[in-house]
C-alpha positions in Angstrom: -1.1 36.1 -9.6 -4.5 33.7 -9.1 -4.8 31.3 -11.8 -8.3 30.9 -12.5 -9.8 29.6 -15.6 -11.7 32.3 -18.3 -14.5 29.7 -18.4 -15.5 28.6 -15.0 -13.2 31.0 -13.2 -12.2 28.2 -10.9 -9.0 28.1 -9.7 -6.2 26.1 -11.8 -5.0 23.7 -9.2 -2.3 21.7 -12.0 -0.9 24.0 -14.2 0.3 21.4 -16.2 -3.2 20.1 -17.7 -3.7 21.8 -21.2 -7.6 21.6 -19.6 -9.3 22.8 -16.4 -10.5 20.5 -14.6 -14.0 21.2 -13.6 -15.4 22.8 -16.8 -12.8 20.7 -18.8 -12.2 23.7 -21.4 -8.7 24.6 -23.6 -6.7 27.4 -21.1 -4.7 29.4 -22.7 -1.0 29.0 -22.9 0.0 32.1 -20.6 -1.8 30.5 -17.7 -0.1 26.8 -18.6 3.7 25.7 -17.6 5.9 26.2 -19.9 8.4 23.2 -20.7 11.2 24.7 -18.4 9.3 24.9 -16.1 8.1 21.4 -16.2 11.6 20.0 -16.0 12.6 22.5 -13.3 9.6 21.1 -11.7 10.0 17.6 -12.4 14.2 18.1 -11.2 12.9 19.2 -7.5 10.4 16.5 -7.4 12.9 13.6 -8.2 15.4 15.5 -6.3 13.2 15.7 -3.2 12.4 12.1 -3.5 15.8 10.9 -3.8 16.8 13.1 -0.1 13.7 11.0 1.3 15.6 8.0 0.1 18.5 9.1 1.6 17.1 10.0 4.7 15.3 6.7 5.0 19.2 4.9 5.1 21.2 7.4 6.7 23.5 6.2 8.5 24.4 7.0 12.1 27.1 7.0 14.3 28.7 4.0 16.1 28.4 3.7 20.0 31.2 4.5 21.8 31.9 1.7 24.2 34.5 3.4 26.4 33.8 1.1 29.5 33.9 -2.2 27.7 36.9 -4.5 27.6 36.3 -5.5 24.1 37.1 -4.1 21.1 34.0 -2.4 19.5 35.4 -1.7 16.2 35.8 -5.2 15.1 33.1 -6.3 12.6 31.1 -2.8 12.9 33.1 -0.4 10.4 32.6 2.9 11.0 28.6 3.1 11.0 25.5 1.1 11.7 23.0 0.8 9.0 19.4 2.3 10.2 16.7 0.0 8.6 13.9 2.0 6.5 10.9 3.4 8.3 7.7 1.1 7.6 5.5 4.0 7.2 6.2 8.4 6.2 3.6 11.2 6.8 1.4 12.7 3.7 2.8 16.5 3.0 -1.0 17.7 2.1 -3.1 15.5 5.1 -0.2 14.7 7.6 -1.6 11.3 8.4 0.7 8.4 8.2 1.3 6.0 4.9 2.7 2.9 4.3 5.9 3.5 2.0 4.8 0.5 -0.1 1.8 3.5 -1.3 3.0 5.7 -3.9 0.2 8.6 -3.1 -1.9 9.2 0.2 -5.4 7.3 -0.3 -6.7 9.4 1.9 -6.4 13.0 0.3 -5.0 11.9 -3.5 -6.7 13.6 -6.2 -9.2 15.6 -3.7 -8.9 19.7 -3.9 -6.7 21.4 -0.8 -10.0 22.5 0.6 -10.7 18.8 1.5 -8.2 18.0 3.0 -9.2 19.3 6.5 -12.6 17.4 6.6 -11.2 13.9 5.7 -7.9 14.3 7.8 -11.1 15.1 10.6 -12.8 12.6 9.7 -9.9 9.7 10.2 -9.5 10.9 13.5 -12.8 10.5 14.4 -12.9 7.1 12.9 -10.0 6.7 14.8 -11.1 7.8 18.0 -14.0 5.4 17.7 -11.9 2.3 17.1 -9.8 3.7 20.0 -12.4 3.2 22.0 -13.7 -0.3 20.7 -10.2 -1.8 21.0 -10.2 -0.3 25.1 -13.8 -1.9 25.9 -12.6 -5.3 24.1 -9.4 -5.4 26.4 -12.1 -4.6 29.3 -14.3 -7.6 28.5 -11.7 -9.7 27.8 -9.4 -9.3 31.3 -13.5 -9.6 33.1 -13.5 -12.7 31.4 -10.1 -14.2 32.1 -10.7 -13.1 35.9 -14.1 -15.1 35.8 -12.5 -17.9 34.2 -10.2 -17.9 37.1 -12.5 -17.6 39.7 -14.8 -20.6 38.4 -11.8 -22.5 38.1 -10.8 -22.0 41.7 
């Protein structure tokens, strides 16, 4: 079923705002969540978020040091503690986020149709720094060669 609101007949992108969001008018209760299925809801998203957690520390298994004189056991218990990934990818843009960043700043709060064009336009930003950074490495190893030429 499309969700679209009576007024504007946009689509309803968050079913839980008692208002749409483009023509800001009441939607009826039949196209709204109803409270159980807010919780259910709110249960996968705090679910989810704790298996990221999880997944962040999982553990992995010990080397086996088969060939090694010593003991490898002593002092490492039974696993090695992975540290925590400095940055995660966005579900909705795929680009990568700092996990200090609660919501993507590149795609929070813009429609799904959006998404596409400013994930496009990071990489073309991107490209173009690419770039930059490769012709300042250029200038500068010219340079250091000239320096060392004058010098000698």
């Amino acid at each position: 079923m499309k969700y679209q609101c009576p007024n504007c007949h946009k689509a309803i992108f968050n079913r839980r705002i008692k208002t749409c969001e483009f023509c800001c008018a009441v939607l009826p209760a039949e196209l709204l969540l109803s409270a159980e299925d807010k919780r259910k809801l709110n249960r996968q998203y705090l679910q989810g978020q704790a298996d990221n957690a999880r997944q962040e520390f999982e553990p992995i298994d010990r080397p086996v040091f088969d060939d090694s004189p010593f003991d490898s056991t002593i002092g490492l218990g039974d696993k090695f503690i992975v540290l925590p990934r400095s940055s995660r990818k966005c579900i909705k843009c795929h680009l990568t986020i700092p996990n200090d960043v609660a919501d993507c700043p590149t795609c929070f709060g813009k429609p799904a149709e959006a998404v596409p064009k400013v994930r496009g336009e990071f990489y073309a930003n991107l490209s173009t720094h690419t770039t930059i950074g490769k012709w300042f490495w250029l200038v500068v190893v010219v340079f250091i060669m000239l320096l060392i030429l004058v010098v000698y």
